[in-house]
GUVO-176956 format. One record per residue (C-alpha): residue in three letters; x, y, z. Coordinates in steps of 0.25 Angstrom, whole numbers, padded with zeros to 4 digits, always signed. Example, Ala and Ser with C-alpha at 12.3 -4.5 7.8 and 13.67 -1.06 7.14 Angstrom:
2
Ala+0049-0018+0031/Ser+0055-0004+0029/
% end
This chain:
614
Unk-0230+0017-0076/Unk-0225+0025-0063/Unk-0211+0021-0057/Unk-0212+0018-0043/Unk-0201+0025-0033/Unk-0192+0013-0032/Unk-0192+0011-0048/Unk-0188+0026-0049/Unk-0178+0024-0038/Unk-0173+0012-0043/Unk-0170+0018-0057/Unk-0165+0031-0053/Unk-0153+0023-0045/Unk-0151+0017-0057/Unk-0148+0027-0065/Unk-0141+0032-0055/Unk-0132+0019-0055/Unk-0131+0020-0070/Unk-0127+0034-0069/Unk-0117+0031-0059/Unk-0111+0019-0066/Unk-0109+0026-0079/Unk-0102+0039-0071/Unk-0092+0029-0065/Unk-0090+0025-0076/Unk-0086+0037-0083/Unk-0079+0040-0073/Unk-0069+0028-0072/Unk-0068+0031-0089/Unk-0064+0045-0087/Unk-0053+0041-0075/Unk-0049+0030-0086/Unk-0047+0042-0096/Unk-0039+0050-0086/Unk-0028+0043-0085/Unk-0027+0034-0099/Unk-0013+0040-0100/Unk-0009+0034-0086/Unk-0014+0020-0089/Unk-0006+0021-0103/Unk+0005+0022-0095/Unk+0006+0012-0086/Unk+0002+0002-0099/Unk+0016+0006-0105/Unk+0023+0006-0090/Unk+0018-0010-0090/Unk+0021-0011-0106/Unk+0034-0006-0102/Unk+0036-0016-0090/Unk+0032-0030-0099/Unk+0043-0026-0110/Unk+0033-0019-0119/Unk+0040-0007-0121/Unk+0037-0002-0137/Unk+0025+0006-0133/Unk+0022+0019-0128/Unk+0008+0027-0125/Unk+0003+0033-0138/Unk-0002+0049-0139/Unk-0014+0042-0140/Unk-0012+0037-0126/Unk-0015+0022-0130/Unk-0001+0011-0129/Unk+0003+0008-0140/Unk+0016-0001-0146/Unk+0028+0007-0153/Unk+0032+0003-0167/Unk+0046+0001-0171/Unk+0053+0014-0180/Unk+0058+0001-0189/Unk+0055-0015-0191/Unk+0068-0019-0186/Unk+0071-0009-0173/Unk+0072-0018-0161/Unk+0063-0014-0150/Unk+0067-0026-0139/Unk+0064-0021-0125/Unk+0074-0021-0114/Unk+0066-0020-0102/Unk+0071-0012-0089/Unk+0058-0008-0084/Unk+0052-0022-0080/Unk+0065-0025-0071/Unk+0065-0012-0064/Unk+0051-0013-0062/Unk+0053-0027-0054/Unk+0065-0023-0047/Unk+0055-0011-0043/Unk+0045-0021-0040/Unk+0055-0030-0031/Unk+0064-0018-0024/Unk+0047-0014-0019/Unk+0043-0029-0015/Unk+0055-0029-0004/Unk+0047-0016+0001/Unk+0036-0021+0003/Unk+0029-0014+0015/Unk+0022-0021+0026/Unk+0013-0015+0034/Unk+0014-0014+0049/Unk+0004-0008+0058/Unk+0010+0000+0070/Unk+0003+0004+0082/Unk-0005+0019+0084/Unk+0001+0018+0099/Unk+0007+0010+0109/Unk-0007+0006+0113/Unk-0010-0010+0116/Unk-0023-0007+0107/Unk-0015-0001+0097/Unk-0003-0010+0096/Unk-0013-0020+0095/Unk-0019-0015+0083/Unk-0008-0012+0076/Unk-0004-0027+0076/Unk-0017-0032+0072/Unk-0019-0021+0061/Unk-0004-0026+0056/Unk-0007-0042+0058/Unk-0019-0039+0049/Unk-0012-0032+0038/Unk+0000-0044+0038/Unk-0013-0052+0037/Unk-0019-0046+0025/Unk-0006-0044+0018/Unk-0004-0059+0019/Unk-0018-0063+0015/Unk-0020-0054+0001/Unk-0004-0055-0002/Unk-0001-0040+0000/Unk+0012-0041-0005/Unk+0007-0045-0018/Unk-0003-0034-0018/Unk+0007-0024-0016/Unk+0018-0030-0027/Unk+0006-0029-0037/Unk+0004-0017-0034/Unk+0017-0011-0035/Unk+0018-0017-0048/Unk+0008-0009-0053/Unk+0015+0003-0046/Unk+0028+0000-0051/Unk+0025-0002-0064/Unk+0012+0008-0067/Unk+0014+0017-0057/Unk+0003+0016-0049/Unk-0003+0003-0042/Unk-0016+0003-0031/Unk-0020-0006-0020/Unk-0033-0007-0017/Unk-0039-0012-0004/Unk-0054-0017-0003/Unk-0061-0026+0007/Unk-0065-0042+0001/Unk-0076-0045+0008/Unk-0074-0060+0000/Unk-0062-0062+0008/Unk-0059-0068+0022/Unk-0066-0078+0029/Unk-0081-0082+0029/Unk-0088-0077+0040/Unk-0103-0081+0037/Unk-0113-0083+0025/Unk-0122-0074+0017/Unk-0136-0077+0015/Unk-0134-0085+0001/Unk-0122-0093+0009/Unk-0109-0087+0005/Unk-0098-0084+0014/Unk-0096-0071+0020/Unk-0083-0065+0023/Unk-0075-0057+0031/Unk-0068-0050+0021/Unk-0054-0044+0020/Unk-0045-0034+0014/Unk-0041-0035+0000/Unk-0029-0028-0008/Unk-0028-0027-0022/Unk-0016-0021-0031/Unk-0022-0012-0042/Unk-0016-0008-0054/Unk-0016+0008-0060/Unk-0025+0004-0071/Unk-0038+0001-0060/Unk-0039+0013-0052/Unk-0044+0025-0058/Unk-0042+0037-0049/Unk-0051+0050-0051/Unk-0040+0058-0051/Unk-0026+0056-0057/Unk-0019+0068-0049/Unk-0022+0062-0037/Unk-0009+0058-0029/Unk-0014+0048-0019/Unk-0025+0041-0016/Unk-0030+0052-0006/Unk-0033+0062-0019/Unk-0040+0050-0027/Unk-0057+0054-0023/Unk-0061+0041-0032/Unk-0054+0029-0038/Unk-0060+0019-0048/Unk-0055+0003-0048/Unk-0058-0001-0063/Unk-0054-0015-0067/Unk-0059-0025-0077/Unk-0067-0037-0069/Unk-0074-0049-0073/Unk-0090-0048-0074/Unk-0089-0060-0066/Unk-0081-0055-0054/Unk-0092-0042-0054/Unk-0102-0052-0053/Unk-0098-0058-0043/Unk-0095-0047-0033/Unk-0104-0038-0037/Unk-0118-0048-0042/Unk-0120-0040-0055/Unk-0118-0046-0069/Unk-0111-0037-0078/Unk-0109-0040-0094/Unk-0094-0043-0094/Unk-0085-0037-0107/Unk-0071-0039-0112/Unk-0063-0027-0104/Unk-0048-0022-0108/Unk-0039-0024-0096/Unk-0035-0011-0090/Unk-0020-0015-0085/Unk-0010-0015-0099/Unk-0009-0032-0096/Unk-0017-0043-0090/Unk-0009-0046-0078/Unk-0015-0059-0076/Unk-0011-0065-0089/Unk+0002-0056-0089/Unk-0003-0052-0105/Unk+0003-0039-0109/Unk-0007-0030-0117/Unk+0001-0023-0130/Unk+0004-0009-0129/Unk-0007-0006-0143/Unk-0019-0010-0133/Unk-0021-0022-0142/Unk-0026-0035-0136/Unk-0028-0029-0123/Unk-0032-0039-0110/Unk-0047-0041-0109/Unk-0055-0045-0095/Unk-0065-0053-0102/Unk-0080-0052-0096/Unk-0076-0041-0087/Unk-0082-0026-0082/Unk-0075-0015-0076/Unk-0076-0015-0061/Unk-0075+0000-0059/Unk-0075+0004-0044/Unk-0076+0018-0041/Unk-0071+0023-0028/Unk-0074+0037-0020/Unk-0069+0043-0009/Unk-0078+0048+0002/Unk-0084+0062-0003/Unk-0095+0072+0001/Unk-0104+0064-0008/Unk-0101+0051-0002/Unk-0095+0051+0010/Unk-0089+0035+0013/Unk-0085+0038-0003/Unk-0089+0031-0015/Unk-0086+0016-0021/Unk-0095+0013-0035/Unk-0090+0001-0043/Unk-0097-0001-0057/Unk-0095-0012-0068/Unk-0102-0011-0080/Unk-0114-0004-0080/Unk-0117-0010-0068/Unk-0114+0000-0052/Unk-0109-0012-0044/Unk-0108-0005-0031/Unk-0109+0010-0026/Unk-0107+0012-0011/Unk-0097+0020-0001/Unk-0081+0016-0001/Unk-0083+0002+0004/Unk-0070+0005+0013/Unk-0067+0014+0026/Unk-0051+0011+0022/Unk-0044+0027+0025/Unk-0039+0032+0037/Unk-0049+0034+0048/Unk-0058+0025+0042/Unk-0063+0033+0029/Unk-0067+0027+0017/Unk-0055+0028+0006/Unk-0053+0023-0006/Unk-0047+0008-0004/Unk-0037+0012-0015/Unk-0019+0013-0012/Unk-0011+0019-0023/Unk+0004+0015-0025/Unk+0013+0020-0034/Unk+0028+0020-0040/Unk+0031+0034-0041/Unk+0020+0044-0036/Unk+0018+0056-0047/Unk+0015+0071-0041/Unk+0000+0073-0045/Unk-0003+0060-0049/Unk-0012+0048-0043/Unk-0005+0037-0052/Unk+0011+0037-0052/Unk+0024+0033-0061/Unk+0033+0022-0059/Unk+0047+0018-0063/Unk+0041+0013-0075/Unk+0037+0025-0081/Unk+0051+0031-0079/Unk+0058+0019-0086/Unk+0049+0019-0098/Unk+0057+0031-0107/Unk+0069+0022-0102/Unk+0064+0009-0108/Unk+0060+0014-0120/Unk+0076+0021-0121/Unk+0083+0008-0117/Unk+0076+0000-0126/Unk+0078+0009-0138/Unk+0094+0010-0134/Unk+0094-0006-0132/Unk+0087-0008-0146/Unk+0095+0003-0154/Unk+0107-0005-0148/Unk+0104-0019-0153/Unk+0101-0012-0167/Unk+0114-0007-0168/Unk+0121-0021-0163/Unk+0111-0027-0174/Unk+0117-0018-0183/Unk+0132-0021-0178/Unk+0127-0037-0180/Unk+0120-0039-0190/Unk+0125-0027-0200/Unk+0119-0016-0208/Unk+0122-0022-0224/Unk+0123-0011-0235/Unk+0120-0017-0249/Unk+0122-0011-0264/Unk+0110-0010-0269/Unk+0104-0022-0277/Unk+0118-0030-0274/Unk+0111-0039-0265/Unk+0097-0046-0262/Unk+0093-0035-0252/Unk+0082-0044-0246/Unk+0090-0055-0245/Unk+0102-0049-0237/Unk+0089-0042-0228/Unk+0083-0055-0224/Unk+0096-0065-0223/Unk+0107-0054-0220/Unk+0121-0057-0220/Unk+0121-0071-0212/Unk+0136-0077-0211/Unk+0138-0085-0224/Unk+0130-0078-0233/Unk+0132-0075-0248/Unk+0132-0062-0250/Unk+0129-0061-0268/Unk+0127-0046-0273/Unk+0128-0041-0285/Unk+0141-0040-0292/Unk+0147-0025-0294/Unk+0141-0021-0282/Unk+0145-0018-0269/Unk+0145-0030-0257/Unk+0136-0027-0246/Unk+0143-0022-0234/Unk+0138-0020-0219/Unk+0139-0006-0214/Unk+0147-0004-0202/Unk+0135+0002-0190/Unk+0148+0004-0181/Unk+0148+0001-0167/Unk+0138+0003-0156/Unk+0137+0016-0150/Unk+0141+0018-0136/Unk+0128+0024-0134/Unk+0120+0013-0134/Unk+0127+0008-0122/Unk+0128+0021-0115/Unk+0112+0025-0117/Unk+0108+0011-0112/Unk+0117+0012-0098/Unk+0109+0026-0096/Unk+0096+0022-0098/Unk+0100+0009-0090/Unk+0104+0020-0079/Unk+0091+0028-0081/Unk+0084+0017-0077/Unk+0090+0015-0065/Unk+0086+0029-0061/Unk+0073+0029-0067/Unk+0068+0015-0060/Unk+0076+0017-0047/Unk+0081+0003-0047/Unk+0097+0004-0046/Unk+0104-0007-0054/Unk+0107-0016-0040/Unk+0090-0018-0040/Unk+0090-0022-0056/Unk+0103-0028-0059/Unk+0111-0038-0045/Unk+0122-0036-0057/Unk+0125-0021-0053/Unk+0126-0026-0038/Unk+0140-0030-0041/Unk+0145-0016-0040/Unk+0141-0013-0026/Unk+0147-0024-0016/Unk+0144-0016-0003/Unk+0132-0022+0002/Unk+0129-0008+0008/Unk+0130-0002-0005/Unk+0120-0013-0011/Unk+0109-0009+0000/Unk+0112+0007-0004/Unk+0108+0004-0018/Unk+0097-0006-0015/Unk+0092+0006-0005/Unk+0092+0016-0016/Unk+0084+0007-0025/Unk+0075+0008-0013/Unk+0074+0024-0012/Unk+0071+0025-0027/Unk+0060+0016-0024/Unk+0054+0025-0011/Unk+0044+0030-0019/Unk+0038+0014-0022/Unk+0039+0009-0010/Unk+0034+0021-0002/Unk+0022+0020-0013/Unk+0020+0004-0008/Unk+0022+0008+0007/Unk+0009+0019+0007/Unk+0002+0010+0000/Unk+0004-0003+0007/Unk+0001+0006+0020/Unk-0013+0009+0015/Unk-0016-0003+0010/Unk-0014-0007+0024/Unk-0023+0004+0031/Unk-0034+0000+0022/Unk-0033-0012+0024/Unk-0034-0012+0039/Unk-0045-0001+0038/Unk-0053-0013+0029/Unk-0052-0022+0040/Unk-0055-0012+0049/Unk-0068-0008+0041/Unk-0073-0023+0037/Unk-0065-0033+0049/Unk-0079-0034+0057/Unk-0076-0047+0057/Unk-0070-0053+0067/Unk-0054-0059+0059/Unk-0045-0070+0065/Unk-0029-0064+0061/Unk-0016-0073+0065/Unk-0007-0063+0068/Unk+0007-0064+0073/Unk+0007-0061+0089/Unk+0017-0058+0099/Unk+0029-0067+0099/Unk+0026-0072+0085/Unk+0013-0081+0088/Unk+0002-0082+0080/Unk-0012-0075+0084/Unk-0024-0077+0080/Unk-0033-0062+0082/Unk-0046-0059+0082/Unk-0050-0045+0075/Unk-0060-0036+0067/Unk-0061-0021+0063/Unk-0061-0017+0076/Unk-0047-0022+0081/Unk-0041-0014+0066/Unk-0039+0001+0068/Unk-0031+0006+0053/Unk-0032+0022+0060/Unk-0024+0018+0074/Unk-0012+0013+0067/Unk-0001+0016+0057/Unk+0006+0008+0044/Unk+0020+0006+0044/Unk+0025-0001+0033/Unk+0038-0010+0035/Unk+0045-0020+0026/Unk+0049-0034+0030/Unk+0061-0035+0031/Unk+0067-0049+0024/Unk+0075-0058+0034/Unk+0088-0054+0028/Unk+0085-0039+0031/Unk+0081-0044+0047/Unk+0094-0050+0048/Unk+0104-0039+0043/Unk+0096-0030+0052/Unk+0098-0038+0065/Unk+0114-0039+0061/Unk+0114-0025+0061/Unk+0107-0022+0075/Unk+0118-0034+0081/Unk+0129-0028+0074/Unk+0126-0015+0081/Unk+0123-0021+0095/Unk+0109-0016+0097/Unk+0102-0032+0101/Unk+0112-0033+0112/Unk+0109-0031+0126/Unk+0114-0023+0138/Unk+0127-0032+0141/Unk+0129-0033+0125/Unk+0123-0048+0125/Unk+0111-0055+0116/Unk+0102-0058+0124/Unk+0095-0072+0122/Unk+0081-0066+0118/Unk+0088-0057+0108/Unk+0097-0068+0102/Unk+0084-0075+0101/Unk+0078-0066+0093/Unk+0090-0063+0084/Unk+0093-0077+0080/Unk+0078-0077+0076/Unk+0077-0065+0069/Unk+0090-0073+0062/Unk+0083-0083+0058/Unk+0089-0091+0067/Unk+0078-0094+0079/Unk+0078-0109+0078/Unk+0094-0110+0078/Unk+0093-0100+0091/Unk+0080-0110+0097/Unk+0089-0122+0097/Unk+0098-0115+0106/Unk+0092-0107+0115/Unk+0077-0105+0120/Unk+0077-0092+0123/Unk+0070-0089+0110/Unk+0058-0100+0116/Unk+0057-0094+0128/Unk+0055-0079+0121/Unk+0045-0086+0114/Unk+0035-0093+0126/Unk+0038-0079+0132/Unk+0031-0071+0120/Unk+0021-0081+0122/Unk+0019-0081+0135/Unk+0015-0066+0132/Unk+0004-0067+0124/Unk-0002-0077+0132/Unk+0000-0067+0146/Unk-0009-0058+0139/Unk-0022-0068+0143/Unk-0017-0076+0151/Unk-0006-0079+0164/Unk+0007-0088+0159/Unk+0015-0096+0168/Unk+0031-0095+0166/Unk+0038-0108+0164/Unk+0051-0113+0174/Unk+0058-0116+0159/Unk+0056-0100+0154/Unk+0068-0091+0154/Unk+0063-0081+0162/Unk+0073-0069+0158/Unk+0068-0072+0144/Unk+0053-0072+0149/Unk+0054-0061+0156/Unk+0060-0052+0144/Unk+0048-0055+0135/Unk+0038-0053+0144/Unk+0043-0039+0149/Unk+0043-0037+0133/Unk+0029-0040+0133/Unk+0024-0030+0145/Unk+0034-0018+0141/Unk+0030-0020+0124/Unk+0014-0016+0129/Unk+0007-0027+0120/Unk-0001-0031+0134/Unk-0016-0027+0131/Unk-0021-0026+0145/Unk-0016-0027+0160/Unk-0019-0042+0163/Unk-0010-0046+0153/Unk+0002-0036+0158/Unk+0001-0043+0173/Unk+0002-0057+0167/Unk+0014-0053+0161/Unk+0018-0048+0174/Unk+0016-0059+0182/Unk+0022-0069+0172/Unk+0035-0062+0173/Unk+0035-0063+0187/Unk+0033-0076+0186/Unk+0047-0076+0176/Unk+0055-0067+0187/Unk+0052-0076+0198/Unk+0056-0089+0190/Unk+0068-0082+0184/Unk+0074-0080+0197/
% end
């Protein structure tokens, strides 16, 4: 029977889909193989940090647990790493960046921008808990080396704006972040040392058959799948170091997504994602997410310590390992030796004594000791004293870690604080622990500050719907503002990343600016707007409203500018007029007027103030 054109094509592009499925997943089993030894790695870095810390990576390259020389060695673990690591973890979560948004010029259309863009990020930080996103992620980073942010737009997210044909919701969408681990991203090269030199990335994790089913409509036989990260973090199970009884994902199929820059075959770059034996999609990079708008992969790589010619780094626990291993063999070789010191080493005439006895009970206080007659009374042997060694190797490798970590004693131990009682000298030392971190936290500040270009290139690529955002306006009100795509621009701006500062830090900060006279005016005096604002900055705005009401009158004056940008505003006989007049003269010089028509309402309301105030 002849096969019509459409048959032919239709099997042709599905061997074609066959073809290309089975290449992917070559592909993903050959970057699996590449870097085997990495992954091995970071299993024992993880081993290490749970207290499991009798295994090593065979030549073999598989874990595997190491037995004891003899039945009765002690091998107890006296773990340094997990406490370094969370002091690590804590000193980095007071660093945590925050992203401003700073206009391109001086321009009103550009000012303008700058504070929408940086409302909108404040927005998304709050609503997918960034914070949490980043502290997962540098948990990965701190304790593997390498973690990954990966940021996608949900079109299941946001608010319903209409109905499909079969009745179900349609929304507007929004950003999403997630926090990857080392063990799901799979780059094509392993010499790359950025994200730049990285042409293709695969995202491989075990998923549910149901979740596949539901995003994507086709049914896919599910199977038992080994989990790829050394633990199940949901049910905090720790998987042994021989590989036994591993952490399944029951009725499950790897979700393998494949992504590829833009290249001369495909120009908006690549993105096929295949589970099974089943090509779920195969399309261009879904996001325009680079700098001037160019499709990029939606990928940000953080590390710990960055390697030379290396795409995956190191981290502190890597160094600390050979440490470990030496502290726990000196602390277990001492309490051996006070065993010994304790409990005694007997020496016995042969067949004098019931050997097996005496092994079992041993010489308990009280006992009756029977040998033989005629020969000679067992005797302990004298071990001698313990060496000073002992104590000396332990306080070195104590110091070694120190050096090694790059977390001083006054971040580990408040005990050591006692030695330094100058407060200057504890912030020197707390600022060095800072510096032998630069490396973090200049990590977590590049890639904070792309995740928030991406971000804003996201919205401005899929916001065509118009979005109500409450932002904070002028004078600390609430606004509500209207915007889409076109009202974003993520190439007309720049990033800084700031910290915010806790109010303790704000207050030793505005002592020191009083101390050294700079708040005063001319004549050396407060005035009353800036004793105003420093007894709120203080914290202490309520005790200064109930005893004067210049801080009101700043107040109705900031209001009274936002509303002077549409409409005229009447002065009141009641308003202090010098204190109107400053704010308002604040308003015209700071340029945040949008057109003329609002400058000359201004005008004239301040004449309105001179004439009154005479």
């Amino acid at each position: 029977m002849k096969k019509t054109k459409n048959e032919l094509a239709e099997q042709l592009e599905e061997r074609r889909r066959r073809a290309l499925v089975e290449e992917i997943h070559a592909d993903f089993e050959k970057r699996r193989l590449m870097r085997r030894q990495l992954e091995r790695g970071w299993q024992l870095n993880m081993n290490f940090v749970s207290g499991n810390q009798y295994c090593d990576v065979s030549p073999a390259g598989e874990l595997e647990n190491e037995d004891p020389n003899f039945y009765w060695q002690s091998r107890r673990t006296f773990n340094h790493i997990a406490p370094t690591l969370d002091a690590r973890l804590a000193r980095l979560s007071k660093v945590r960046p925050t992203l401003n948004v700073r206009a391109f010029s001086d321009s009103d259309e550009d000012v303008k921008t700058a504070r929408l863009c940086s409302n909108v990020l404040k927005s998304v930080k709050n609503r997918i808990d960034l914070d949490e996103v980043i502290s997962r992620a540098t948990l990965w980073s701190e304790t593997c080396g390498t973690a990954f942010y990966k940021v996608v737009w949900n079109y299941d997210d946001g608010q319903v704006i209409g109905t499909d044909a079969a009745g179900h919701g349609i929304k507007e969408g929004d950003v999403r972040v997630v926090a990857l681990s080392p063990f799901e991203v799979y780059p094509d090269s392993l010499t790359a040392e950025d994200m730049s030199g990285v042409k293709s990335i695969i995202h491989a994790k075990a998923v549910p058959v149901t979740d596949i089913y539901e995003k994507f409509g086709v049914e896919i036989a599910g199977r038992d799948i080994e989990a790829f990260t050394p633990y199940s973090a949901a049910s905090g199970w720790k998987r042994p170091a021989d590989g036994n009884d591993s952490p399944v994902v029951e009725n499950a199929e790897i979700l393998i997504e494949r992504y590829t820059r833009p290249n001369g075959t495909y120009p908006e770059g690549r993105l096929e994602i295949v589970a099974g034996e089943h090509l779920l999609y195969e399309g261009s990079l879904p996001y325009c997410n680079g700098d001037r708008g160019e499709r990029v992969l939606p990928f940000v790589r953080q590390t710990c310590i960055a390697l030379a010619g290396a795409f995956f780094g190191t981290s502190v626990v890597d160094r600390m390992i050979p440490l470990q291993r030496a502290y726990n063999a000196v602390r277990n070789r001492k309490h051996e030796f006070l065993n010994r010191l304790t409990m005694g080493v007997i020496a016995v005439e042969d067949g004098s004594v019931d050997a097996e006895e005496l092994a079992e009970e041993g010489l308990y206080p009280g006992k009756v000791l029977v040998y033989r007659q005629g020969s000679t009374a067992p005797d302990f042997l004298d071990c001698g004293t313990l060496p000073a060694e002992f104590h000396e190797e332990e306080e070195r490798i104590s110091d070694e870690f120190v050096q090694v970590s790059g977390m001083s004693e006054v971040s580990r131990n408040t005990a050591s604080l006692m030695r330094v009682t100058s407060a200057t000298g504890l912030q020197l030392l707390l600022d060095q622990d800072t510096n032998r971190m630069h490396m973090s936290v200049e990590s977590v500040e590049r890639a904070v500050k792309e995740v928030g270009k991406q971000i804003l290139h996201l919205y401005k690529q899929f916001a065509s719907v118009r979005r109500i955002l409450r932002m904070t306006g002028t004078g600390g009100y609430t606004e509500l503002v209207s915007f889409d795509a076109s009202d974003i621009s993520a190439d007309d701006i720049q990033f800084e990343t700031g910290y915010d500062k806790t109010p303790q830090q704000l207050q030793e900060d505005i002592l020191s600016l009083l101390s050294l006279g700079l708040l005063k005016d001319g004549d050396g005096n407060f005035s009353d707007e800036t004793r105003s604002r420093l007894l709120d900055a203080l914290g202490y705005g309520s005790f200064e409203s109930a005893m004067d009401i210049s801080r009101l009158h700043i107040r109705k004056a900031e209001k009274e500018n936002i509303l002077l940008q549409s409409e005229d505003v009447e002065t009141d006989d009641y308003d202090d007029h010098a204190i109107h007049i400053t704010e308002h003269t604040r308003a015209l010089l700071s340029g945040a007027e949008e057109n003329q028509a609002a400058r000359e309402r201004i005008m004239r309301h301040l004449q309105s103030h001179r004439r009154k105030g005479e």
